[in-house]
N, C-alpha and C positions, 0 to 999 in steps of 0.2 A: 527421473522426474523432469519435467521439461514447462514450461514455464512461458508464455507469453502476452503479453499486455497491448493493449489496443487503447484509442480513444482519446491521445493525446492532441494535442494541435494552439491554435493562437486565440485567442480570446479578450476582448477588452476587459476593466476594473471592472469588480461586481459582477462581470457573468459566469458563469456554471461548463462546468465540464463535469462527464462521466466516464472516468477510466474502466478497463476491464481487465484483470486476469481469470488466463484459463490455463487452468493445471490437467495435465495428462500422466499417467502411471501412478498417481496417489487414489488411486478405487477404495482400499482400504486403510481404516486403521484413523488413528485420530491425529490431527495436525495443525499446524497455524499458516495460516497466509497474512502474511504484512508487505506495507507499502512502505517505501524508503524512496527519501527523494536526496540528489545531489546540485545545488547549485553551482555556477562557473566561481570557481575559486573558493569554495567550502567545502568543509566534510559532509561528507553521507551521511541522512540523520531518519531515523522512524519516523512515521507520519502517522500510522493506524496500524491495527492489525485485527484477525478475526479466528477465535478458536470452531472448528470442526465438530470438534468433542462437547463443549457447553454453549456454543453461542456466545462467547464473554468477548466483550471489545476492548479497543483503549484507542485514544488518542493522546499526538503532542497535543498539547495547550496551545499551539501557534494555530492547529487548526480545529478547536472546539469548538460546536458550534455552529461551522462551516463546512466540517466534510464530514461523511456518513458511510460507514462502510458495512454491508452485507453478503451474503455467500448464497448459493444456490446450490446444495452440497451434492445433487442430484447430476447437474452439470458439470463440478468442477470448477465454478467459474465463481469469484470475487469482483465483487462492485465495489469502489470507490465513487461516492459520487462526490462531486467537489462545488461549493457555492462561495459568493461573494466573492468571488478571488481577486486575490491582489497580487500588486505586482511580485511582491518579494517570495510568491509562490512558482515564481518562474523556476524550473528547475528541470531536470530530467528524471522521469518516476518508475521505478524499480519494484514490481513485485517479488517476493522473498518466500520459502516456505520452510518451517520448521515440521522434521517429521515428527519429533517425540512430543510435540505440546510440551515445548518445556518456555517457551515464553507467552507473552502475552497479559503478563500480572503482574499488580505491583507497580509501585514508582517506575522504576526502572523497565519497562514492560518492554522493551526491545532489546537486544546488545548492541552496545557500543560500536559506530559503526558498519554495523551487519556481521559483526564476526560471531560465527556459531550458527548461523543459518546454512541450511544444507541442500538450497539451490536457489538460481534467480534465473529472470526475465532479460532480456536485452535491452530494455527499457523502453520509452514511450517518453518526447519532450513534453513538456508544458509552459507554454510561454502565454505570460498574463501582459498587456498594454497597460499602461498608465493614460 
């Protein structure tokens, strides 16, 4: 599985970015794509994610509201679109994929950290101005 993200870059308060990942060798079978971002001097934390199999979303609550995540299952390809941004969304953004759909639900709809996802992106910055 192989895993790449696009779309990142620098952006004032309040404008909008739209990330991309594109997943290659996941053709079949059902699965999760999530977005995970790391700030300078914080832990790596879920942001969204998007099941394959039902269409079923989640997002943190930091970013309800603001960001919108969709799949084009046909492509391969996961949109994050990202609005209002603020600075503290400055981060580096990590797409993730779970082969077996086994997250995506629930409180807890990510793993701590990313542990248990079963491949990433090299990431993509995102830096928001104040």
């Amino acid at each position: 599985v192989q895993l790449v993200e696009s779309g990142g870059g620098l952006v004032q308060a309040g404008g909008s970015l739209r990330l991309s990942c594109a997943a290659s060798g996941v053709s079949f079978g059902d699965y999760v794509i999530a977005w995970f971002r790391q700030a300078p001097g914080k832990e790596r934390e879920g942001v969204s994610c998007i099941s394959s199999k039902d269409g079923r979303t989640n997002y943190a609550d930091s970013v309800k509201g603001r960001f919108s995540i969709s799949s084009d299952n046909a492509k391969n390809t996961v949109v994050l679109q990202m609005n209002s941004l603020k600075p503290e969304d400055t981060a580096v953004y990590y797409c993730a994929i779970d082969v077996l759909d086994q997250f995506c639900s629930g409180r807890d709809f990510l793993p701590h950290l990313g542990y248990g996802m079963d491949g990433w992106g090299k990431g993509t910055l995102v830096t928001v101005s104040s």
